[in-house]
N, C-alpha and C positions, 0 to 999 in steps of 0.2 A: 308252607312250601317245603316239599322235601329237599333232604340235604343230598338224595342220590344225583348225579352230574347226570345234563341232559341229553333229553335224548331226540336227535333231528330230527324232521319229516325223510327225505335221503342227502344226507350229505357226503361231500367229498370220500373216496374210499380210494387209497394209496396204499397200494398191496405189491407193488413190481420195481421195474426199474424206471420209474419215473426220475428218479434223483438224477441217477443216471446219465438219462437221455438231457436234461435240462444243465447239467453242470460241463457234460459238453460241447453242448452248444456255448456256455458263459465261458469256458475255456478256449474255445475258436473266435471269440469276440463276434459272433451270427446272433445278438441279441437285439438286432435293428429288427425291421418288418421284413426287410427281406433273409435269404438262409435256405439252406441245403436241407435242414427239417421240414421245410413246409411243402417242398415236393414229395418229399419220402412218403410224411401222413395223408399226402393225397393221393398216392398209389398206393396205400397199405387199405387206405378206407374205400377206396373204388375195387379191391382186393375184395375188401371185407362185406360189400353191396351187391359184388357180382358188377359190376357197371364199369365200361373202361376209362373215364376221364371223371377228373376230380376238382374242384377250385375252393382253397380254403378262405376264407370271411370272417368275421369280426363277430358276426352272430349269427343265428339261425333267421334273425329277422329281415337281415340285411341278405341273408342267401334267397331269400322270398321275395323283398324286393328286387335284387337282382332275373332271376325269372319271371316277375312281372316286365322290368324293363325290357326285357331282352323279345318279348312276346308283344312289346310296344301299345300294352295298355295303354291307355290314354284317357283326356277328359272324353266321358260320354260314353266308355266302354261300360260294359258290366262283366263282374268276376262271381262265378258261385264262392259260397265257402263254408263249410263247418261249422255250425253254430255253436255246439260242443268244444271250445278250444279256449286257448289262452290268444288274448289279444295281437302277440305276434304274427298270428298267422293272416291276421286280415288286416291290421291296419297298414302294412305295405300297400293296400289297396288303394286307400281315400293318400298315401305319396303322388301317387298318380292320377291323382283327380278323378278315379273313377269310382262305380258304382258298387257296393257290397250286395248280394243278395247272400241269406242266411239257408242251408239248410237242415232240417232238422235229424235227430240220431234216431238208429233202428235200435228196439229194445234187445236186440241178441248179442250184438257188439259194441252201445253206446255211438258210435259212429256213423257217420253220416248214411242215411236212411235211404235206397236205391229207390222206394217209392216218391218221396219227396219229392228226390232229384228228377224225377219221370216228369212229375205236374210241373215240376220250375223250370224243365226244357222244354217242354209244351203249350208253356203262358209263353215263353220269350220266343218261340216259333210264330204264334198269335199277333204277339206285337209287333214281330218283323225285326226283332234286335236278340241272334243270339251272345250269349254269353262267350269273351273274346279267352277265358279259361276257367277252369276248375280247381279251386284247389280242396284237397281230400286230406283231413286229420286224420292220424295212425293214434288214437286217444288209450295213455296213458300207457304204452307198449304193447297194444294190441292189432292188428293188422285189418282195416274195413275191408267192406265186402267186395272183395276188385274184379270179381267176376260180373256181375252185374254194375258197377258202377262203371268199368271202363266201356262197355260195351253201349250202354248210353251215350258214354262223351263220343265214344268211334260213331255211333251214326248219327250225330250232329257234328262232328268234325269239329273236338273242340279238346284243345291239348290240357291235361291231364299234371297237375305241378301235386308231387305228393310230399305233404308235410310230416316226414319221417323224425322230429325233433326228438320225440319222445318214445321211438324205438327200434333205436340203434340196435341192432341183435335180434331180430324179429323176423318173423318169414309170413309169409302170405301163399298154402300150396305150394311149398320150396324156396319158392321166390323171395330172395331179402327184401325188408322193408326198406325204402326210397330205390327200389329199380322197379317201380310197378310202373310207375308215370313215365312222362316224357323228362321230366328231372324230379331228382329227390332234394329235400333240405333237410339237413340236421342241426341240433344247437347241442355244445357242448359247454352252457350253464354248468353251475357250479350243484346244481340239484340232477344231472342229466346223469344216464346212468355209468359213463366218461363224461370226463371234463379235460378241458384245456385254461381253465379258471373262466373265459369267456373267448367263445371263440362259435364256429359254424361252416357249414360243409355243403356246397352243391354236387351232387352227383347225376351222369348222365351218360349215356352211348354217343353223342351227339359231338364230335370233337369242336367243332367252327361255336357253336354255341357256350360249350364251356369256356376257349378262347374269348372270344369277345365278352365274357361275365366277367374275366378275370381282368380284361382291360377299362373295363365301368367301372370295376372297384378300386383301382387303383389313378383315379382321377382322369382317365380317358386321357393319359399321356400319351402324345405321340411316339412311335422311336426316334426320335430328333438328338440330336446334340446340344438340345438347349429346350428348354419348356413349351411346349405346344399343345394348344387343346384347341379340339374344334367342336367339342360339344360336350353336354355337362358329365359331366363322371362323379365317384365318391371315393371317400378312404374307409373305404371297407378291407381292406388287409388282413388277415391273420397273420400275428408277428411269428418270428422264428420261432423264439423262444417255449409259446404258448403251443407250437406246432410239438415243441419237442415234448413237451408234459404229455401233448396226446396221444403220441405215436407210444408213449410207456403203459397208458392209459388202456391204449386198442389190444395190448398185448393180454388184458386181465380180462377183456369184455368177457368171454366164454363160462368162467371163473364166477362174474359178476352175477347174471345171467341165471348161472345154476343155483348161488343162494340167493336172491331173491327171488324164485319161482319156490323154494324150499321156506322161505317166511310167509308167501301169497300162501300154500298149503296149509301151514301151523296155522295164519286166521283162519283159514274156510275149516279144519278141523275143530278148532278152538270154540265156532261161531255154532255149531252143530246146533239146533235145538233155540237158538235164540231167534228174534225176528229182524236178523242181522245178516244177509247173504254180499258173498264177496262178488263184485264184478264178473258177467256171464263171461266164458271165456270159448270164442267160439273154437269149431271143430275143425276150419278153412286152415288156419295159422296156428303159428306157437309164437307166442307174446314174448315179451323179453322180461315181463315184472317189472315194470319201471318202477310203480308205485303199485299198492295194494288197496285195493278201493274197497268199501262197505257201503249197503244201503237201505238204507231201515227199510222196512215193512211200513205198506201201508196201514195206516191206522196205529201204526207202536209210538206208546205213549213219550216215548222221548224222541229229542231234536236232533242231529246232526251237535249242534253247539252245545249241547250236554254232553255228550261225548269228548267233544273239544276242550271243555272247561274242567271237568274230571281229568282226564289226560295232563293239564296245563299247571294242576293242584300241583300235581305229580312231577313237572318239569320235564315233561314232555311234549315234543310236539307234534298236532297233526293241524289237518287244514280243511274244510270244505272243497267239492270240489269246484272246476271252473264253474264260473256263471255265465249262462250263455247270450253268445255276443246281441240276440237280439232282446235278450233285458238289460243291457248295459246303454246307461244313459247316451253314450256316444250315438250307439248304432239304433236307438230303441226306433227311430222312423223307418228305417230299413224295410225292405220287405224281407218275409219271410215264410220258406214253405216247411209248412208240419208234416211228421210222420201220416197221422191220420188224416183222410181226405176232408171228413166231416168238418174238422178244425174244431170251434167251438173255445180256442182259447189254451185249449190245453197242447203240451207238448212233451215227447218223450223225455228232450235236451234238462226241462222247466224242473220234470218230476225227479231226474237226478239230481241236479243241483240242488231240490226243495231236500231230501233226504239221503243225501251218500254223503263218506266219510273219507278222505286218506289219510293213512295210517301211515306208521314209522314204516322204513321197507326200503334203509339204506343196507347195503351188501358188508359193510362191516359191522350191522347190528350183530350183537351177541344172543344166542337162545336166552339169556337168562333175562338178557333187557327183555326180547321178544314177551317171556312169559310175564314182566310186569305189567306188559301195556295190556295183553290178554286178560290177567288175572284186573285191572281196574275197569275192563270194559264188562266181565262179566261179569263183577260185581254190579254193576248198574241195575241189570235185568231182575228180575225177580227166577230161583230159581227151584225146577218142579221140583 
């Protein structure tokens, strides 16, 4: 093992006045759940989406159940969702009893595949059950293809929830990522590219909607003089405190943003000539670099986890990426619509996860870390 100190997939990067913002909230004693921070960060981040109303939450998962409720999902509903994603974004679904349908990614953006979504509106037109919403991954700070994806959901009449978790700073044709939908969610995870340590964000045009999300999450309190509830709620809250880290947080995103698309480059230059290409990065949007993705070449003689075990010699870390929701044991019954019509088993979503990599691609990585993890991956390669 080497003795160099390690080195994260992305973690925390505290560059501003976060101390700051945090010590005066501990100084005003607004360290409860409620506090004068967590409006600020909801107008600073509805600021920062283009979007005019904001409701800060607990996590990004809890923002996603929350727009499932709020859209009255139910048993015996079905929800599209991204197959490509991490589990938060659809297991708010089976909260509400209802039905996941997966769809699969288009190989230009990774994300979810406007074809797909074509045949999965067209079987549930068939069946006489559409889909009661959509939700559409932004996978790994890149922005799907929302020109053709929302234009599906408008002529089946079917609201649009965009899972912006993973790119915060990202635009879609101008347009910030989480203001494409009818509501955006964000998580600000401790790996996100801001953090509030754990925390999460709905954003929307919709004022009556965000209102009522913010009174779900807070146990569906009445305004009473005394505890009143006339139907279920949760403690989803985002506390003051954690509001205040992020409101220092949103102040660097631009900052953030700019060196991790400056680390995405140093790989895709590094990778030149190996059979190693970084994540396609379409021409619609400009991504935020959340993370830095790799992905073998078909047929090259090494695995994703040789990569990963090389790397980990070294005391560094990287990760596979998601596994997609419909090979995970949970949802493996699910249906599922592929990219390609033929099927036959295979899937865009399968062929990434069988060979991509993420790589370190935190914003306080150093060039010189950068060029270690460089110099151990292409040693791997044989070279001309």
């Amino acid at each position: 093992m080497s003795t160099n100190s390690r080195i994260y997939l992305s973690p925390p990067h505290l560059a501003g006045r976060e101390a700051e913002y945090v010590m005066d909230a501990i100084r005003s004693n607004w360290i409860a759940p409620a506090g004068p921070d967590i409006a600020a960060f909801e107008t600073e981040l509805a600021a920062q989406t283009g979007t005019a109303y904001a409701a800060g939450v607990s996590s990004g998962t809890a923002a996603m159940h929350l727009c499932l409720r709020f859209l009255n999902v139910a048993q015996g509903d079905v929800v599209f969702c991204s197959d490509l994603t991490f589990a938060g974004s659809c297991n708010p679904i089976l909260y509400q009893n209802a039905e996941p349908v997966f769809i699969d990614s288009e190989p230009g953006t990774w994300n979810m595949s406007p074809a797909a979504l074509g045949r999965a509106f067209e079987a549930a037109q068939r069946s006489g059950q559409l889909p009661k919403a959509v939700i559409i991954v932004d996978l790994y700070g890149q922005a799907a293809s929302y020109d053709e994806l929302l234009e599906i959901c408008r002529h089946y009449g079917t609201p649009v929830i965009e899972d912006a978790a993973e790119a915060l700073g990202a635009s879609y044709r101008g347009r910030p990522c989480g203001s494409l939908g009818r509501f955006g969610c964000f998580s600000f995870n401790g790996n996100k590219i801001i953090t509030t340590s754990g925390g999460g964000m709905i954003v929307s045009d919709d004022r009556a909607a965000i209102e009522r999300m913010k009174f779900l999450a807070t146990q569906a309190k009445l305004p009473l003089p005394y505890y009143e509830h006339e139907e279920l709620g949760y403690n989803y809250r985002l506390s003051n405190i954690c509001a205040a880290l992020g409101r220092g947080q949103l102040e660097g995103l631009a900052a953030k943003v700019h060196r991790r698309a400056e680390i995405f480059s140093a790989y895709r230059e590094a990778f030149l000539g190996l059979p190693l290409t970084m994540l396609p990065v379409s021409a619609q949007g400009a991504p935020n670099y959340w993370l830095s993705v790799a992905l073998l070449d078909e047929g090259a003689h090494f695995r994703p986890t040789d990569i990963i075990d090389a790397l980990e010699r070294e005391n560094i870390e990287s990760r596979r990426v998601w596994k997609p929701m419909h090979l995970q044991p949970l949802y493996r019954q699910r249906r599922f619509f592929a990219h390609d019509a033929r099927g036959g088993g295979d899937s865009v979503s399968a062929a990434v996860f069988d060979r991509g990599i993420c790589l370190p691609s935190g914003s306080g990585m150093t060039p010189e870390q950068q060029q270690r993890i460089i110099d151990i991956v292409r040693a791997l390669f044989p070279q001309p």
